[in-house]
C-alpha positions in Angstrom: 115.4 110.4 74.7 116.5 109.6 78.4 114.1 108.5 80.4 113.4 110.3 83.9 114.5 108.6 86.9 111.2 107.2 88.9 110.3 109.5 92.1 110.2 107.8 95.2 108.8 109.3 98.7 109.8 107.4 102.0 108.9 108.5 105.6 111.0 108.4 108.3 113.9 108.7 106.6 116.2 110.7 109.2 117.5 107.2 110.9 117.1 103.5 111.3 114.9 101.0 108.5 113.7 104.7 107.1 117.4 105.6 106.1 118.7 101.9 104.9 115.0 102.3 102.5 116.2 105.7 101.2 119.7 104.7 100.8 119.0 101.6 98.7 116.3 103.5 96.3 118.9 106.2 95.7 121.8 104.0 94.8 119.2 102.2 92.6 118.9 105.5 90.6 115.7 106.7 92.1 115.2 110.5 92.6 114.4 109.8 96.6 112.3 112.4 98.5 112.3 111.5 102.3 111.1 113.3 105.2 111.1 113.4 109.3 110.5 116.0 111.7 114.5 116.8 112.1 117.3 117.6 109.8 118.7 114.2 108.4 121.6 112.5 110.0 123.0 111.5 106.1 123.0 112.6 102.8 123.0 110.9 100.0 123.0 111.6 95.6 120.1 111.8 94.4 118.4 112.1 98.1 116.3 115.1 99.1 115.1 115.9 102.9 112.0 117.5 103.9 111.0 118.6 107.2 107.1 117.0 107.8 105.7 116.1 110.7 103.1 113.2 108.8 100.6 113.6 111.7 100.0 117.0 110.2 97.8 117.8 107.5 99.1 121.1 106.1 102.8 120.4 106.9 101.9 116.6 104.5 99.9 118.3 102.1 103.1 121.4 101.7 105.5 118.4 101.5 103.8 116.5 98.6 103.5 119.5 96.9 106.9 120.7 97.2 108.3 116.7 96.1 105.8 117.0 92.9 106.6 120.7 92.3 110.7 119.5 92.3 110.3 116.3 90.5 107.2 117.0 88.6 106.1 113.1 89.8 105.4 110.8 92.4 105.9 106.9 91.3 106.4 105.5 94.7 105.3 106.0 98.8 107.0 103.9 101.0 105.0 104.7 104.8 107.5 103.7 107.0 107.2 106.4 109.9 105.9 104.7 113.4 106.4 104.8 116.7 106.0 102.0 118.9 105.0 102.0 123.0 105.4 98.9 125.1 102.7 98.8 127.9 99.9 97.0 129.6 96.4 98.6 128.3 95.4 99.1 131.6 98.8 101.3 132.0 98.3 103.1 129.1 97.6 106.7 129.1 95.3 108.4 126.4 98.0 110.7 125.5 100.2 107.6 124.0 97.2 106.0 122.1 96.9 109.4 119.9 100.2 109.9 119.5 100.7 106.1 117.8 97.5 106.6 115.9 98.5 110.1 114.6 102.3 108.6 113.2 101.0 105.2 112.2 97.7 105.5 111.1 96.5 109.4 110.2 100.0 110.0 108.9 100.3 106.4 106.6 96.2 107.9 105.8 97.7 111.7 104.7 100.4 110.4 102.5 98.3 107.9 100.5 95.6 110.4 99.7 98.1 113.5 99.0 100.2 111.2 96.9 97.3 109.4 94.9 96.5 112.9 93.8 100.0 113.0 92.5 100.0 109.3 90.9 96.4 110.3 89.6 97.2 112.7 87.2 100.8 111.0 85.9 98.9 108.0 85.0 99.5 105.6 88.3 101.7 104.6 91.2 103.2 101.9 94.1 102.4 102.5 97.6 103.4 100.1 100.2 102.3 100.9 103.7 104.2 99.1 106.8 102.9 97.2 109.3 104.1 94.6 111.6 103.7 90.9 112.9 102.1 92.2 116.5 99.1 92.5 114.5 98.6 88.7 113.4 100.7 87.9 116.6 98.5 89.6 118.8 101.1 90.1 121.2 100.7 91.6 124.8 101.8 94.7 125.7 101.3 95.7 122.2 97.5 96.2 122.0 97.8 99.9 121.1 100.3 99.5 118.3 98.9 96.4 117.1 95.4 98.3 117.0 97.1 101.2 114.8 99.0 98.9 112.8 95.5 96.8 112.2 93.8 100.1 111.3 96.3 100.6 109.1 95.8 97.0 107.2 92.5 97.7 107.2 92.5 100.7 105.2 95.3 99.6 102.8 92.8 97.1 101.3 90.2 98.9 101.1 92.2 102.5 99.6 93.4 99.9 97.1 90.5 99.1 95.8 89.3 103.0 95.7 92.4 104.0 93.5 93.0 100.9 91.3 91.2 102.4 88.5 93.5 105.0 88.6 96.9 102.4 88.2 98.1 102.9 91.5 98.2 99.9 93.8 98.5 100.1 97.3 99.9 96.8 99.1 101.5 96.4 102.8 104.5 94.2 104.8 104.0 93.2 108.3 107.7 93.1 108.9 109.4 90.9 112.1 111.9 92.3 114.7 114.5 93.8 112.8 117.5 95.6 114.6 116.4 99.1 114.4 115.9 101.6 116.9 112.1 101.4 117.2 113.2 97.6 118.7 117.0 98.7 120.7 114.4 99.0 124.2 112.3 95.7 123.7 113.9 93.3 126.1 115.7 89.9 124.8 113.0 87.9 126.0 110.5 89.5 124.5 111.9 89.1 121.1 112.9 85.8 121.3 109.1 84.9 122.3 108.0 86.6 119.0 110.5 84.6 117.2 109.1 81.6 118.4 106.0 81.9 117.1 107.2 82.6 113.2 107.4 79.6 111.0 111.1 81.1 110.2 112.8 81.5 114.0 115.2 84.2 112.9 115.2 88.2 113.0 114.2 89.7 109.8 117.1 91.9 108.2 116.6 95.3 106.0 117.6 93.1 102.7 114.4 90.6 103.6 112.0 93.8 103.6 113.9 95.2 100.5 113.2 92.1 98.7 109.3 92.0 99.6 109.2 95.9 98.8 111.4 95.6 95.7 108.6 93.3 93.9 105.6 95.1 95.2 106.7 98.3 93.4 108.2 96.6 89.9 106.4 96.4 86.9 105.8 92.8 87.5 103.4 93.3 90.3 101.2 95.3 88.5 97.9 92.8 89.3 98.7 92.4 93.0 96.9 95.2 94.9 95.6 94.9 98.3 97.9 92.5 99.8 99.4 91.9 103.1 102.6 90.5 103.3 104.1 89.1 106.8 107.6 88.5 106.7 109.2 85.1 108.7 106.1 83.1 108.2 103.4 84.1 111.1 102.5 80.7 112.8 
């Protein structure tokens, strides 16, 4: 009997690292279920796209149910949906703190708890949240992200403890600067300042975050829960 390709659901998956993620996990053989709030810009085999907004409770709890309802499964959650803002705190208006804490934070928060459900009654599940390196970094101009990223490390260990009964383990990468278009506005100087301060003095690529995810959801990773994982070696 053939077995049933794993299910895989990815945020952010329109553009950018979101797209490269869904791309690989398809051609891997996975049935991928990704989702932004626009229409994708690609299309892929084995690729399905749903319109969410993951700040928003019904429209994640309708998209989770419509990916489970199609593939009968969820085996993986990739969060990578975030947005980013570069400012002084003191320059900061309320309006951008809630909209970073809604994408990277409450919508990382909805898609692990509609998922679990999922995972829960199939017998278990990988999650694997992303952060960043601004967190350990703490880099300036960042405060706001950093702080939502944090949040988000935060709740990753503890959720992994809350559902590791269940055989789902929840683990997160604090990737560097990688070209994408969350970083195309960060100015030169800024970056290379980040990339001094990492062990590794390079710019991460989409294969280097791959590799970290690709063992975090594999059957060999099955005792690591709870883990945060910074790419380029945070000095």
């Amino acid at each position: 009997m053939k077995t049933p390709p794993q299910v895989a659901v990815i945020t952010g998956t329109r553009k950018g690292l979101g797209a490269d993620l869904a791309r690989h996990y398809a051609g891997l053989g996975f049935q991928v279920a990704g989702c932004s709030r626009q229409a994708s810009e690609w299309s892929a085999e084995n690729y399905s796209h749903f319109l969410c907004d993951v700040a928003d409770e019904k429209q994640v709890a309708q998209f989770v149910f419509e990916v489970s309802k199609k593939f009968g499964r969820i085996d993986v959650l990739i969060n990578n949906a975030g947005i980013a803002s570069m400012n002084h705190t003191l320059l900061t208006p309320l309006s951008t703190v809630e909209d970073i804490f809604k994408t990277n934070f409450t919508g990382a928060f909805l898609l692990c708890r509609e998922s679990a459900k999922v995972m829960k009654r199939n017998g278990g599940g990988r999650i694997v949240n992303l952060s960043t390196v601004a967190a350990p970094l703490l880099l300036e101009g960042e405060a706001i992200y950093a702080a939502s990223k944090s949040a988000l490390e935060t709740f990753t260990r503890i959720f992994a403890r809350e559902v590791a009964t269940f055989g789902i383990t929840c683990n997160a990468v604090g990737p560097t600067p990688i070209e994408t278009d969350l970083i195309r506005g960060v100015p030169k100087q800024k970056i290379a300042a980040i990339l001094d301060r990492l062990a590794i003095k390079r710019m991460g690529t989409v294969e280097d975050l791959i590799h970290i995810i690709d063992f975090f959801i594999s059957p060999r990773a099955d005792y690591l829960t709870g883990q945060v994982i910074y790419m380029g070696g945070v000095a």
